[in-house]
N, C-alpha and C positions, 0 to 999 in steps of 0.2 A: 279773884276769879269768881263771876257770878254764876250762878247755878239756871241752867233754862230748863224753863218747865214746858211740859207737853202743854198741849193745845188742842182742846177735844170737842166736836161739833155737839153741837143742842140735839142731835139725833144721837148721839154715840149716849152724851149724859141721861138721856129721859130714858133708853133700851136699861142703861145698866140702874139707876131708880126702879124702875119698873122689876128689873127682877129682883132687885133688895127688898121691895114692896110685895112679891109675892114670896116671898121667905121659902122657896123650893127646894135655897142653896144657903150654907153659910156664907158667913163673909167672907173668911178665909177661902172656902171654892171661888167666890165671886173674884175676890180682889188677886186669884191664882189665873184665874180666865178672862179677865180684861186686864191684868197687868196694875192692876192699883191699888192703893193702901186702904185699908178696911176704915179708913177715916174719911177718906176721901167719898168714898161708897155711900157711908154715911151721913155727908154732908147734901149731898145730891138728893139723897131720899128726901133729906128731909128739907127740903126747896121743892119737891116737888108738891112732897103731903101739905105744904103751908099754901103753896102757889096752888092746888087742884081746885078748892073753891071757885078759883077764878074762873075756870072752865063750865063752870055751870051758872055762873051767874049771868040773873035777868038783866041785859044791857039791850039797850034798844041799839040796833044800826040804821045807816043812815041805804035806805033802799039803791040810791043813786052809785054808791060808791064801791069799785071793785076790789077785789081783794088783796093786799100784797102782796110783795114777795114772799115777806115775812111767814104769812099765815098761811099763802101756798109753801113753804119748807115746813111748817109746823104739821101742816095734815099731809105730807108724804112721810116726814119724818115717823108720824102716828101709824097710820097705813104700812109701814115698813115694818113695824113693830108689831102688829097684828097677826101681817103676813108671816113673818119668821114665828111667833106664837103658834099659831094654826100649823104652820107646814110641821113644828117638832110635836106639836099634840096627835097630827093626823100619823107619824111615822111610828108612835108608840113602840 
């Protein structure tokens, strides 16, 4: 019998990185409120922390060309994640 593993969108992984990255919560809180193994948590952050350079680095684009789908789900996914940020800071 094979074991199936959940399946978690690139918005769901970058929100729960992000809050292992801001260290608010343990992992044990983390991995109790999204439902996943303090390894797993882990693994995320730390694709994120290696992959963030990329985010700032100097690439030149090509002016002609629109944006993907890709990159449009990456900046609402971003945006989504701000938003929920802001709305729990503003309700203190």
């Amino acid at each position: 019998m094979s074991k199936k593993y959940a399946s978690h969108s690139s918005q769901f992984k970058f929100k729960v990185a992000l809050e292992a990255i801001k260290g608010t919560k343990t992992s044990a809180e983390l991995s109790q409120e999204f439902g996943l193994s303090s390894s797993q948590i882990y693994a995320w952050k730390k694709q994120l922390e290696d992959a963030g350079t990329e985010v700032f680095a100097n690439k030149k684009k090509k002016k002609d060309s629109e944006p993907t789908v890709e990159q449009l789900h990456a900046t609402i996914g971003k945006l989504k994640v701000e938003n929920d940020f802001l709305a729990k800071a503003l309700d203190l």
